[in-house]
Every structure is written in structure tokens, then in C-alpha cells.
mmCIF file of the N, C-alpha and C atoms, coordinates in Angstrom:
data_MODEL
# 
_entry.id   MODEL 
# 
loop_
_atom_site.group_PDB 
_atom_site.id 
_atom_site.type_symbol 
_atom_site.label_atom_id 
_atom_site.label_alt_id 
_atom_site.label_comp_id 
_atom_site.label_asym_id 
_atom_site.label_entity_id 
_atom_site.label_seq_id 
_atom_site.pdbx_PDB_ins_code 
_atom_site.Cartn_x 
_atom_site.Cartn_y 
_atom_site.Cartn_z 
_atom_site.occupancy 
_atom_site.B_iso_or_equiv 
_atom_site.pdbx_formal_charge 
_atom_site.auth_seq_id 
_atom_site.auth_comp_id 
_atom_site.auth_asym_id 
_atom_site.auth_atom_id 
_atom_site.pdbx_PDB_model_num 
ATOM 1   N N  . UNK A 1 1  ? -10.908 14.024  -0.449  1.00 0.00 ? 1  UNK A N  1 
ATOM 2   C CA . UNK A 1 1  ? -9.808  13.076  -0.587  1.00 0.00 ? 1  UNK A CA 1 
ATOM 3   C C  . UNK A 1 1  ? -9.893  12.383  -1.946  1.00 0.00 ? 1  UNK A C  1 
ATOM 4   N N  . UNK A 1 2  ? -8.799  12.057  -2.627  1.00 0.00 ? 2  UNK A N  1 
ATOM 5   C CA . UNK A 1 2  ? -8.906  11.440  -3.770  1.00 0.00 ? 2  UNK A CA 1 
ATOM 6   C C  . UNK A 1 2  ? -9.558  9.852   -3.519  1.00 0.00 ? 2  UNK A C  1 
ATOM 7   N N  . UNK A 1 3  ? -9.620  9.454   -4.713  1.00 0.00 ? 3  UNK A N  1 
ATOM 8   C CA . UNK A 1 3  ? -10.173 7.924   -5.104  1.00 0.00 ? 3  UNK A CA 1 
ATOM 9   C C  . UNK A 1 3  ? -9.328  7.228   -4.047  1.00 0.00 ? 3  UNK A C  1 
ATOM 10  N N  . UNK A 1 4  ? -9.894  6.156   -3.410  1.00 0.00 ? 4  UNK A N  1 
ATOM 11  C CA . UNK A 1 4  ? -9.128  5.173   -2.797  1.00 0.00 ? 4  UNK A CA 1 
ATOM 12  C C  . UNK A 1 4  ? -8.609  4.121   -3.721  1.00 0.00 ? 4  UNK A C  1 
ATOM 13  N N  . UNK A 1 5  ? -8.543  4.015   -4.682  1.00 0.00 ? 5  UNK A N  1 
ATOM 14  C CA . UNK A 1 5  ? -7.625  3.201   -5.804  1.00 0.00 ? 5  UNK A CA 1 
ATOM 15  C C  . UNK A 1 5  ? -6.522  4.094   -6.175  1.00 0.00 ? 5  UNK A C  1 
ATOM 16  N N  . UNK A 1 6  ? -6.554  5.690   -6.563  1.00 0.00 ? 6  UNK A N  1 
ATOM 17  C CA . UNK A 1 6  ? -5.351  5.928   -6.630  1.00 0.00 ? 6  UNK A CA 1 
ATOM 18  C C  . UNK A 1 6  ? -4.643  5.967   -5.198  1.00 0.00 ? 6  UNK A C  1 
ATOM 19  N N  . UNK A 1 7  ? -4.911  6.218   -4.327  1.00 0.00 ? 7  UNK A N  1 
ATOM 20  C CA . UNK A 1 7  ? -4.302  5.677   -2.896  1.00 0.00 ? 7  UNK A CA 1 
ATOM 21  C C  . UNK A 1 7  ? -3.561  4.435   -2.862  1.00 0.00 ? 7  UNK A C  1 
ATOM 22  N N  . UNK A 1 8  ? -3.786  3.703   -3.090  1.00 0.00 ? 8  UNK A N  1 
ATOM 23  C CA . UNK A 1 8  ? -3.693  2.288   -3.231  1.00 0.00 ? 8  UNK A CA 1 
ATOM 24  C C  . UNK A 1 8  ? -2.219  2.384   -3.723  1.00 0.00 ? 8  UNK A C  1 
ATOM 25  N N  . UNK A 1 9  ? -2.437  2.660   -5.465  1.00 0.00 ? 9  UNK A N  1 
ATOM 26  C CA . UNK A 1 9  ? -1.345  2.812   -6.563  1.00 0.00 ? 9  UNK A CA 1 
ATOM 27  C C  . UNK A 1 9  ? 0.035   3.428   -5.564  1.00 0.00 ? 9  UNK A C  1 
ATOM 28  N N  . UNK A 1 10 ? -0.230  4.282   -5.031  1.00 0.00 ? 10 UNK A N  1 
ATOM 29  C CA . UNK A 1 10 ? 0.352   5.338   -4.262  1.00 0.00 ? 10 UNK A CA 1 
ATOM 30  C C  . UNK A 1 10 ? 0.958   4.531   -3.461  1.00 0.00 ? 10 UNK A C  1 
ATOM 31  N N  . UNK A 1 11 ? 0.245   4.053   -2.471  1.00 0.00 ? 11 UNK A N  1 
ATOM 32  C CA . UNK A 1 11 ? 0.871   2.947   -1.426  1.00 0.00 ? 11 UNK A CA 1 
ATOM 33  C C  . UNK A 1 11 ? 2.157   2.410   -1.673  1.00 0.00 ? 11 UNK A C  1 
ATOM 34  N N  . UNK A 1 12 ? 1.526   1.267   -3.175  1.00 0.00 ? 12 UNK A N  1 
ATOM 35  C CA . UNK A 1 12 ? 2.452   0.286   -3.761  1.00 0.00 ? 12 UNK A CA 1 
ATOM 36  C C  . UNK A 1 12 ? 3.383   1.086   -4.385  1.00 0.00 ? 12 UNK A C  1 
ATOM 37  N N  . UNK A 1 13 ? 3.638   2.294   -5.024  1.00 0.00 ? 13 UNK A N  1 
ATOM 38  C CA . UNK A 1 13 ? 4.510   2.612   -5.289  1.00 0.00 ? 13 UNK A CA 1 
ATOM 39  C C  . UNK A 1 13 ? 5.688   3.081   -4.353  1.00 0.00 ? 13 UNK A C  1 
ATOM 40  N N  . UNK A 1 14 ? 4.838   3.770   -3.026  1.00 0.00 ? 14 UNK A N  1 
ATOM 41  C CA . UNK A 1 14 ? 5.857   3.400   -1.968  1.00 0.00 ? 14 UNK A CA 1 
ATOM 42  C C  . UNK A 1 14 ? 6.110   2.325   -1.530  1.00 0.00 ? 14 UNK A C  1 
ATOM 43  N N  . UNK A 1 15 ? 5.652   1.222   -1.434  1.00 0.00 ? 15 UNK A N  1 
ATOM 44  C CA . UNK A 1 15 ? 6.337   -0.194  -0.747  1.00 0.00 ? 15 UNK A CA 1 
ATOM 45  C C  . UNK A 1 15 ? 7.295   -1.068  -1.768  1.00 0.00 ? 15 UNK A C  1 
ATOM 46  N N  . UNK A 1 16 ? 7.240   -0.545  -2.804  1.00 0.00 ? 16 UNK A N  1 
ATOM 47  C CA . UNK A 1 16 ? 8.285   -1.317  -3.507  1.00 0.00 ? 16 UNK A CA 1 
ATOM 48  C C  . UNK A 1 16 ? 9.684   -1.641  -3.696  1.00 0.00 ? 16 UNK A C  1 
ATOM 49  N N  . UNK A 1 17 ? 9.502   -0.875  -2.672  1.00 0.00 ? 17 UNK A N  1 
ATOM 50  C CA . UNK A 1 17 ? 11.183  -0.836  -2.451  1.00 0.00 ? 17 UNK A CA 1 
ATOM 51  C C  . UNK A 1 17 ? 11.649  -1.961  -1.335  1.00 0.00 ? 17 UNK A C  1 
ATOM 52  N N  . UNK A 1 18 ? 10.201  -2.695  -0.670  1.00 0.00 ? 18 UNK A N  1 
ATOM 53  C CA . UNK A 1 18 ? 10.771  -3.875  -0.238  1.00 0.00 ? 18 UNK A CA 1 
ATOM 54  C C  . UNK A 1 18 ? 10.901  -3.886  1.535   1.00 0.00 ? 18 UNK A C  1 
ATOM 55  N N  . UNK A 1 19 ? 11.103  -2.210  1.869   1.00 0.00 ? 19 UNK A N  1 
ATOM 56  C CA . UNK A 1 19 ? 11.645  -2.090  3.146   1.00 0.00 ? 19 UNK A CA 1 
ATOM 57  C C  . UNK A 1 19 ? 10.115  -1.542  3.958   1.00 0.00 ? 19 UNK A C  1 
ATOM 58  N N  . UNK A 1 20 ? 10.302  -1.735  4.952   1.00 0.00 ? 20 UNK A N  1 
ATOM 59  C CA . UNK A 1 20 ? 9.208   -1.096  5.984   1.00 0.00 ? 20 UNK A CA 1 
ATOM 60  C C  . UNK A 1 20 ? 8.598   0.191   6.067   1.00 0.00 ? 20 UNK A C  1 
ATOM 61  N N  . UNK A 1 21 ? 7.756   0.862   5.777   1.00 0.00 ? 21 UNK A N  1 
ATOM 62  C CA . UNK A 1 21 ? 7.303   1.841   6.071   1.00 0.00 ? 21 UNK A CA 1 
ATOM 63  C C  . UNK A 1 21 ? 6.395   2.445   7.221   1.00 0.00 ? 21 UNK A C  1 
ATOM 64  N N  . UNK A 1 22 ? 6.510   3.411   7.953   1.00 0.00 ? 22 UNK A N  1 
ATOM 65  C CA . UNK A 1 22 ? 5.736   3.528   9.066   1.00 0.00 ? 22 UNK A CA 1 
ATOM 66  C C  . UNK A 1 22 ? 4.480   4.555   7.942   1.00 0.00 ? 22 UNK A C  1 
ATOM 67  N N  . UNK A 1 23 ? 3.620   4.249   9.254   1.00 0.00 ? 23 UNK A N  1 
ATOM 68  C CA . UNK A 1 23 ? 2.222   4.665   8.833   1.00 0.00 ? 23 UNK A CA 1 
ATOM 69  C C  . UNK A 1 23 ? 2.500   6.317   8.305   1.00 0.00 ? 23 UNK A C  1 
ATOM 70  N N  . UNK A 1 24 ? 3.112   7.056   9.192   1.00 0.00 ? 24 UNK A N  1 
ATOM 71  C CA . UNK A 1 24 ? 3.293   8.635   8.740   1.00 0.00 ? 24 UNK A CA 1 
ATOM 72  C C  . UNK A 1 24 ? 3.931   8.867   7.548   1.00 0.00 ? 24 UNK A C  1 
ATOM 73  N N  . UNK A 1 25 ? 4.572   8.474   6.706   1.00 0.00 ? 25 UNK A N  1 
ATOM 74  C CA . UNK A 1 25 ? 5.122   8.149   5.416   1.00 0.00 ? 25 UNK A CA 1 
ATOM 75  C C  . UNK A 1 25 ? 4.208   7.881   4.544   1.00 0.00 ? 25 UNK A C  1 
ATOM 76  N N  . UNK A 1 26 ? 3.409   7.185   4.687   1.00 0.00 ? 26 UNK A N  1 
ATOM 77  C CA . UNK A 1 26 ? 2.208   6.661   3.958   1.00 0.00 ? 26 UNK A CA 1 
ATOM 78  C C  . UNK A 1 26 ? 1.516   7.431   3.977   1.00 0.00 ? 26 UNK A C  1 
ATOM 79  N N  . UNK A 1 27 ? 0.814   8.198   4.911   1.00 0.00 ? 27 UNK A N  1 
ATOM 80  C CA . UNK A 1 27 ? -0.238  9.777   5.065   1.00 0.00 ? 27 UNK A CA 1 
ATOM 81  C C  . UNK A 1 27 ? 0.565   10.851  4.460   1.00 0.00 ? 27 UNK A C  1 
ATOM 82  N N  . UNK A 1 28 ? 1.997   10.870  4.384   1.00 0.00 ? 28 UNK A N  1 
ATOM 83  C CA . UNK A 1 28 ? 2.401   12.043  3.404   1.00 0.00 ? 28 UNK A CA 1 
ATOM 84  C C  . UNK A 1 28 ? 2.586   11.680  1.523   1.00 0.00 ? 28 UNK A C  1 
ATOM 85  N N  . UNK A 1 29 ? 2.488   10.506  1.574   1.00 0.00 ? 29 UNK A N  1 
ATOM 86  C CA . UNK A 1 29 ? 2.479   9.822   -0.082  1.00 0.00 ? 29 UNK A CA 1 
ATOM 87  C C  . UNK A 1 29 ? 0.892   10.409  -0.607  1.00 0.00 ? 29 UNK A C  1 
ATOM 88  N N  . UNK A 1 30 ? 0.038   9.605   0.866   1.00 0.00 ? 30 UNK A N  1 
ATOM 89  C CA . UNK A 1 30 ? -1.837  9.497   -0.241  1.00 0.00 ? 30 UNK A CA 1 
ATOM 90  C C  . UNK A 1 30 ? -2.684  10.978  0.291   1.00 0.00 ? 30 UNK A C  1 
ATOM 91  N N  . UNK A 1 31 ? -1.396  12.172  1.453   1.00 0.00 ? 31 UNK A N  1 
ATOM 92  C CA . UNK A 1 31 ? -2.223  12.884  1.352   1.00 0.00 ? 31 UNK A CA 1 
ATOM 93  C C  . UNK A 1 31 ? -3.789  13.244  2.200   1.00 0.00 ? 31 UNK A C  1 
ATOM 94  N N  . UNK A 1 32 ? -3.615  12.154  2.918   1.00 0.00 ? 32 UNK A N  1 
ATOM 95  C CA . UNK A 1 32 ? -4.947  12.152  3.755   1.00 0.00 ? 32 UNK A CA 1 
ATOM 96  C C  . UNK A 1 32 ? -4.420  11.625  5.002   1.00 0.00 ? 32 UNK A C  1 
ATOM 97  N N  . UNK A 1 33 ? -5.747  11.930  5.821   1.00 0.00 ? 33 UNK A N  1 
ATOM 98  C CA . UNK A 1 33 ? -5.830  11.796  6.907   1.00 0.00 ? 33 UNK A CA 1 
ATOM 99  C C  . UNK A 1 33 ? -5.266  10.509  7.653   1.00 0.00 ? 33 UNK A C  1 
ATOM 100 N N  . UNK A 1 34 ? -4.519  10.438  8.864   1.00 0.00 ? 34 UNK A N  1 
ATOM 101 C CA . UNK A 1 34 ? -3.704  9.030   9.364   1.00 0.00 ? 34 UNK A CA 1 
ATOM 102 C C  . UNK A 1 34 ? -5.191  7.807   9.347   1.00 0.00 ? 34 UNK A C  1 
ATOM 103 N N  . UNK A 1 35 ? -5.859  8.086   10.095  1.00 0.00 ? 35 UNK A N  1 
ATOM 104 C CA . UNK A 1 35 ? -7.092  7.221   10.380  1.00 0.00 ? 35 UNK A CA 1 
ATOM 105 C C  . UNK A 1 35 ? -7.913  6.424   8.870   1.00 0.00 ? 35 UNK A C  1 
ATOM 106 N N  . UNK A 1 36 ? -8.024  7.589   7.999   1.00 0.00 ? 36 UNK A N  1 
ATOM 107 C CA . UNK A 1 36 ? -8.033  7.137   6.546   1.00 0.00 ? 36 UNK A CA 1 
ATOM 108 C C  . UNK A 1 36 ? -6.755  5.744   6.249   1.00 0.00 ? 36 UNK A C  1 
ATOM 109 N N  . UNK A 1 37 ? -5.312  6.375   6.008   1.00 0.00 ? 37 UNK A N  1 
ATOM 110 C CA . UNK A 1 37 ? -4.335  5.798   5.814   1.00 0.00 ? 37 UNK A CA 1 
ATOM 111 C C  . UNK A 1 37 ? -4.365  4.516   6.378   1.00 0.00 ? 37 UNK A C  1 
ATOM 112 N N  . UNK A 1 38 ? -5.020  4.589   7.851   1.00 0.00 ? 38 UNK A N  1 
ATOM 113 C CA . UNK A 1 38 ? -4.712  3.136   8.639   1.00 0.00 ? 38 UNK A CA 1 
ATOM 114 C C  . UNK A 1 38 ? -5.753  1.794   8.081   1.00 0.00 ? 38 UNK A C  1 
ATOM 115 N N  . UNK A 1 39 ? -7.304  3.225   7.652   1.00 0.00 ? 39 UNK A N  1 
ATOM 116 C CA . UNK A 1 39 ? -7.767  2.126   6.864   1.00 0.00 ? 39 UNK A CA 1 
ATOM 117 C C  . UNK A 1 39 ? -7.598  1.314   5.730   1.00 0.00 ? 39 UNK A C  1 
ATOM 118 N N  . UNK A 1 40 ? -7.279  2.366   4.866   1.00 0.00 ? 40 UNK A N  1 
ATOM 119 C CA . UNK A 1 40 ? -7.241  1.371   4.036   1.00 0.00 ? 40 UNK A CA 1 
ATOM 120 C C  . UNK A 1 40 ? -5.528  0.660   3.785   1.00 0.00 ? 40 UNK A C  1 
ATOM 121 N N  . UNK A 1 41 ? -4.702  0.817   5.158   1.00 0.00 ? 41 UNK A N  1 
ATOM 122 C CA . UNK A 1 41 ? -3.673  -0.246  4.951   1.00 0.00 ? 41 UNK A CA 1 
ATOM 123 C C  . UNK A 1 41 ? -4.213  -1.307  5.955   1.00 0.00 ? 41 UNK A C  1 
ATOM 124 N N  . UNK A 1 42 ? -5.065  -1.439  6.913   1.00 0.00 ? 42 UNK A N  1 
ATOM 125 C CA . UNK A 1 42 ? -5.618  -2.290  7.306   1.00 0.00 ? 42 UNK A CA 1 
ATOM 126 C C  . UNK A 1 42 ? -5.952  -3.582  6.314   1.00 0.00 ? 42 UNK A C  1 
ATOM 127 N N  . UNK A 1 43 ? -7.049  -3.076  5.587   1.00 0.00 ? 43 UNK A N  1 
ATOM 128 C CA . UNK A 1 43 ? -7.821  -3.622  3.958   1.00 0.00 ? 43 UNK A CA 1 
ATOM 129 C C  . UNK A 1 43 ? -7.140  -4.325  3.126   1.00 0.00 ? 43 UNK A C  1 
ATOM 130 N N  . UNK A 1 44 ? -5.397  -3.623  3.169   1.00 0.00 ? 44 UNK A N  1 
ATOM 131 C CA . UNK A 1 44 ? -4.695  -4.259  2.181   1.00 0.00 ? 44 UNK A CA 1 
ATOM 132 C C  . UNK A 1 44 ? -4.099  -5.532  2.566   1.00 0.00 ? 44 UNK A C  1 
ATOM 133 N N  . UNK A 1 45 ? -3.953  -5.274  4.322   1.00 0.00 ? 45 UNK A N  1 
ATOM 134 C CA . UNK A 1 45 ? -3.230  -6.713  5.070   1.00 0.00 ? 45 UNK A CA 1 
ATOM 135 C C  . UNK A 1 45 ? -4.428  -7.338  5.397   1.00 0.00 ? 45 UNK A C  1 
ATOM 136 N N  . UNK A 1 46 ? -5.918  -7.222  5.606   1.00 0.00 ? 46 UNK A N  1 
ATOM 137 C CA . UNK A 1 46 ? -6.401  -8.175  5.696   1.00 0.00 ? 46 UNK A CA 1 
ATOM 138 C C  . UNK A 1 46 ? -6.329  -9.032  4.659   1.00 0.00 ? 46 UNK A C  1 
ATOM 139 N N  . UNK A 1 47 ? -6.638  -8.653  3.210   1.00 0.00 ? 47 UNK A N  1 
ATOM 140 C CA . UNK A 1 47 ? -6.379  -9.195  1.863   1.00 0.00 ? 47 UNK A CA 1 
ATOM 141 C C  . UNK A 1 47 ? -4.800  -9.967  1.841   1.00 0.00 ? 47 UNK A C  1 
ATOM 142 N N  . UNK A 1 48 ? -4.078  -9.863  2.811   1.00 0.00 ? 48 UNK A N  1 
ATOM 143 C CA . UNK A 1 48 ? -2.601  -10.320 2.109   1.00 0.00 ? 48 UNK A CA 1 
ATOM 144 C C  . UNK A 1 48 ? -1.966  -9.454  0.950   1.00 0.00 ? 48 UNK A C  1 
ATOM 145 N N  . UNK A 1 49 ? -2.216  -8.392  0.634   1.00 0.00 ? 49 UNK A N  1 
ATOM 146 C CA . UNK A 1 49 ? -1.802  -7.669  -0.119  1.00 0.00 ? 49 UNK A CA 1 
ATOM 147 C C  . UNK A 1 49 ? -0.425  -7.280  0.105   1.00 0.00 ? 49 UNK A C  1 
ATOM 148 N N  . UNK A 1 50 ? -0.596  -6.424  1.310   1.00 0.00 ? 50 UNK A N  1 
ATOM 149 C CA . UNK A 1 50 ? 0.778   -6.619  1.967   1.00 0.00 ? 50 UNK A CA 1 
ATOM 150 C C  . UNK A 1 50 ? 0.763   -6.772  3.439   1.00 0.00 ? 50 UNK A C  1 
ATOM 151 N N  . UNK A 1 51 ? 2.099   -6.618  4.305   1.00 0.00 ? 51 UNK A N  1 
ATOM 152 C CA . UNK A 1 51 ? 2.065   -6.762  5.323   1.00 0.00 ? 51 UNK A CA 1 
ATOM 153 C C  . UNK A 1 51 ? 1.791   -5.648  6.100   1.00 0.00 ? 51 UNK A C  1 
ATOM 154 N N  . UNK A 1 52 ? 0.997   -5.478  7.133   1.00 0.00 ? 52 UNK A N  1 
ATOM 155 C CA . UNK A 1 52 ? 0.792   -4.534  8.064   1.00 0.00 ? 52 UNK A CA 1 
ATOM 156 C C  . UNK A 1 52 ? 0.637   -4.747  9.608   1.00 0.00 ? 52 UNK A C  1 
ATOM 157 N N  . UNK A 1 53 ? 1.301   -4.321  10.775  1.00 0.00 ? 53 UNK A N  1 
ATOM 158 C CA . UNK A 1 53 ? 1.598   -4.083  11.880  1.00 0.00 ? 53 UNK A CA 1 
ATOM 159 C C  . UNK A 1 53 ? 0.884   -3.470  13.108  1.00 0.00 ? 53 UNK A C  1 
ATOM 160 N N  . UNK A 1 54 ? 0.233   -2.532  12.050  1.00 0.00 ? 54 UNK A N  1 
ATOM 161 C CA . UNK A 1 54 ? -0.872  -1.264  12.943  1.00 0.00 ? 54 UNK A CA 1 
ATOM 162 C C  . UNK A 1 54 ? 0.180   -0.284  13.103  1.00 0.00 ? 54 UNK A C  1 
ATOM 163 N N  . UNK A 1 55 ? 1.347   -0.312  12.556  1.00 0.00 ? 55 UNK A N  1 
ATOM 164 C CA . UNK A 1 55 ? 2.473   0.992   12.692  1.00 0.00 ? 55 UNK A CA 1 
ATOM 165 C C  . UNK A 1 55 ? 3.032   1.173   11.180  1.00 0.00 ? 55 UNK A C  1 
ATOM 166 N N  . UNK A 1 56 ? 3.608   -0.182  10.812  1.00 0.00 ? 56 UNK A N  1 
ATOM 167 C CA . UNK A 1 56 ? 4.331   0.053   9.518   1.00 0.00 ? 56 UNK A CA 1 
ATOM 168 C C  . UNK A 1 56 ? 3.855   -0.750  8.927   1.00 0.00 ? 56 UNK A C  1 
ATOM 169 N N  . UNK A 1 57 ? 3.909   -0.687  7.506   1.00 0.00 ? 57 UNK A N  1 
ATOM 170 C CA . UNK A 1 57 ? 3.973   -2.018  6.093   1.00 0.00 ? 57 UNK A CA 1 
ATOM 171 C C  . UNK A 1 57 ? 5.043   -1.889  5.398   1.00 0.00 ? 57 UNK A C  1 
ATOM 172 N N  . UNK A 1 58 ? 4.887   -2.914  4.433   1.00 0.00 ? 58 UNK A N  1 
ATOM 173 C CA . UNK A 1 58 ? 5.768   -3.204  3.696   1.00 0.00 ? 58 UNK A CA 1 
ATOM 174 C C  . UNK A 1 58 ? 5.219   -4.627  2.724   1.00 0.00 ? 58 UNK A C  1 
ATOM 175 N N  . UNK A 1 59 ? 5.780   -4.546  1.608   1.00 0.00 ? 59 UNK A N  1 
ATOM 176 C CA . UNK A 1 59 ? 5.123   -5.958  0.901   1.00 0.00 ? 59 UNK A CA 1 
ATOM 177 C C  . UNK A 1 59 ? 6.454   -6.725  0.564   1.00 0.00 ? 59 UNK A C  1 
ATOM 178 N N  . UNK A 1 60 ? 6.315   -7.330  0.479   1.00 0.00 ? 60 UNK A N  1 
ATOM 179 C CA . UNK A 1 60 ? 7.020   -8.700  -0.294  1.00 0.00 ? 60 UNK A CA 1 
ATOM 180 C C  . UNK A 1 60 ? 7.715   -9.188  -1.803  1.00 0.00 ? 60 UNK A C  1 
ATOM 181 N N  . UNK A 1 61 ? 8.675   -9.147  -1.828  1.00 0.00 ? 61 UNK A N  1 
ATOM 182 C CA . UNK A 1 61 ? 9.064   -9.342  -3.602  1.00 0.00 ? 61 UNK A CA 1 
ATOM 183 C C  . UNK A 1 61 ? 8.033   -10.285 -3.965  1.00 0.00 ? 61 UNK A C  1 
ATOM 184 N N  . UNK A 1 62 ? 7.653   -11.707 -3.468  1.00 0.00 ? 62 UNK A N  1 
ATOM 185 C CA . UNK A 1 62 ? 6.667   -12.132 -4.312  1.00 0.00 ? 62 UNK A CA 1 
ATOM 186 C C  . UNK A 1 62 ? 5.137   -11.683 -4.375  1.00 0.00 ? 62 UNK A C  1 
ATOM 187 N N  . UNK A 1 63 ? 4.373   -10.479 -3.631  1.00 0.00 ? 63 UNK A N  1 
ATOM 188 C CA . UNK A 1 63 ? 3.455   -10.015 -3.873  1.00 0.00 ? 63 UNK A CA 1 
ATOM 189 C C  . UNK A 1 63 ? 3.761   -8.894  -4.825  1.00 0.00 ? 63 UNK A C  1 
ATOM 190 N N  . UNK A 1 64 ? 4.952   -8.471  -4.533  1.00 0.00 ? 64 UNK A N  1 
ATOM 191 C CA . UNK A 1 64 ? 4.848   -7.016  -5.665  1.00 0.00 ? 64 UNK A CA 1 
ATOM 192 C C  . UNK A 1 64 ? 5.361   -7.568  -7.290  1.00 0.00 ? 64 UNK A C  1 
ATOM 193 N N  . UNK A 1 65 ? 5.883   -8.730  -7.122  1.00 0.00 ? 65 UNK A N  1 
ATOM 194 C CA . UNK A 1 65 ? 5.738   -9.111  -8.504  1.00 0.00 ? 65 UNK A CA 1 
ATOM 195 C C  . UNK A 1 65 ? 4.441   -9.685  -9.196  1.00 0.00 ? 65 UNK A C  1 
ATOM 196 N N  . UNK A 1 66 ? 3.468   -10.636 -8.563  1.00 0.00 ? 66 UNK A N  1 
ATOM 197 C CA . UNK A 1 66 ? 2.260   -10.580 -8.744  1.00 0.00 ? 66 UNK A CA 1 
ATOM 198 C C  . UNK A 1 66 ? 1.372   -9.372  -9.228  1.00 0.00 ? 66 UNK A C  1 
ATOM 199 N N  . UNK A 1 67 ? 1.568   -8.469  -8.019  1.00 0.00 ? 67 UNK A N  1 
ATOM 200 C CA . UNK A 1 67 ? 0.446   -7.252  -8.578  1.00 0.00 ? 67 UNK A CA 1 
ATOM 201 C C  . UNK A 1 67 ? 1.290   -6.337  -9.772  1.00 0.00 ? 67 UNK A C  1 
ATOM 202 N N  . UNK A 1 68 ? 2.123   -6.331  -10.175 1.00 0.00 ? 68 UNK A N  1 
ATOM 203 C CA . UNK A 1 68 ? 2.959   -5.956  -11.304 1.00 0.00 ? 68 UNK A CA 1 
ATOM 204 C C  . UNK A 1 68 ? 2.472   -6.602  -12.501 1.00 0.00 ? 68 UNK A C  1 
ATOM 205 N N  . UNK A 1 69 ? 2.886   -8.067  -12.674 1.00 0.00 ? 69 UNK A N  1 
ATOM 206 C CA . UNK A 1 69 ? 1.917   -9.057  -13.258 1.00 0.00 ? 69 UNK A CA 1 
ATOM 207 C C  . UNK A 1 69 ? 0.835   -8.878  -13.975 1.00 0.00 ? 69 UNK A C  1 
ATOM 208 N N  . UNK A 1 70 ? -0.218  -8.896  -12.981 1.00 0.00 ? 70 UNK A N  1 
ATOM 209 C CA . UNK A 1 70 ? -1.675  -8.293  -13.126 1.00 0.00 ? 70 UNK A CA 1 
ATOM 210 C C  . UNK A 1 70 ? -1.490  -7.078  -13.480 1.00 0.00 ? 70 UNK A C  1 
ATOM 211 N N  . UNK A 1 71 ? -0.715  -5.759  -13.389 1.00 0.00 ? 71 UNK A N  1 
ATOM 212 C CA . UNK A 1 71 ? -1.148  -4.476  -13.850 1.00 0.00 ? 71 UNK A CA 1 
ATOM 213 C C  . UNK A 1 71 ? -1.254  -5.128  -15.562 1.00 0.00 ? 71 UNK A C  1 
ATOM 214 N N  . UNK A 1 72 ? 0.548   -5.274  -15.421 1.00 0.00 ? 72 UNK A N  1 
ATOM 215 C CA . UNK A 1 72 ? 0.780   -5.542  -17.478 1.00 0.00 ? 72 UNK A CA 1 
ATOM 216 C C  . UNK A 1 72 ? -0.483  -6.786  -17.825 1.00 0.00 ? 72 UNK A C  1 
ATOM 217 N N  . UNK A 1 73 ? -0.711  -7.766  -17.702 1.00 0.00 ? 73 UNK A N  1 
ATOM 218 C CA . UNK A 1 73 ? -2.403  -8.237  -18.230 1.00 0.00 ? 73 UNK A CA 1 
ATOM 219 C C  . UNK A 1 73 ? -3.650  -7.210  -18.383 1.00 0.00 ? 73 UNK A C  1 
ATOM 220 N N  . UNK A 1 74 ? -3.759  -6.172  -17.374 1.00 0.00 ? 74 UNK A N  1 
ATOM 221 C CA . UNK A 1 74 ? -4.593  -5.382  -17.761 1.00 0.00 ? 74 UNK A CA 1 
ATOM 222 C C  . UNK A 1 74 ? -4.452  -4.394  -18.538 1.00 0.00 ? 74 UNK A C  1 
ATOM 223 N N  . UNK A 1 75 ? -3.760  -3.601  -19.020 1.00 0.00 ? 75 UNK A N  1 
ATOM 224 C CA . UNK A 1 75 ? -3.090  -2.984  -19.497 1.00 0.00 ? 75 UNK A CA 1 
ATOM 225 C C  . UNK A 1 75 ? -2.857  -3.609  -21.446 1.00 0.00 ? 75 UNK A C  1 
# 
């Protein structure tokens, strides 16, 4: 399985659109296994990263402008 940071990237590039995503959407973006997927969207809603359900996520205009934010500072 790839890096769990590009997973991540992956994620957020699917949730940016604001709307809900179910978990099976997310396992066809990062490519891996559902149980993988659940973890580390678990990880991201314990953090507040984004929101998660145990079915779907989705983040927030004011978190995805934050972590946007932070990319361009690092960068």
C-alpha cells in the first residue's frame, strides 16, 4: 500500500468538494483496503481534521481552507 500521507492528500482532494462521502469512494480514491480506509479516516476525525460517521466524511469550508493555508506556508 502506498504512504499513508499520500492517502491522506488523496482523501482531501476528494472531500473538497464540501459534500459527503461514503467510505467505498474513499477505498476507490487511496486504493486500499476498506479497514485500512476506515483507519486512517477514523485518525483524521479524531484530530478534527474532518468529519467522520463510521460510514461517510466530509470536511468543512473552514478546515479545508486552513489545511490549504498550511500547504502554501510550506511550500
Amino acid at each position: 500500500m502506498r504512504q499513508v500521507g499520500f492517502a491522506i492528500d488523496e482523501i482531501f482532494g476528494l472531500l473538497q468538494d464540501l459534500q459527503w462521502h461514503e467510505v467505498h469512494e474513499v477505498v476507490r480514491v487511496i486504493s486500499a483496503p476498506t479497514i485500512k480506509a476506515k483507519e486512517i479516516l477514523e485518525f483524521l476525525g479524531r484530530f478534527n481534521f474532518i468529519e467522520y460517521d463510521g460510514e461517510k466524511a466530509r470536511i468543512d469550508k473552514k478546515r479545508l481552507e486552513w489545511i490549504q493555508a498550511t500547504e502554501k506556508n510550506l511550500l
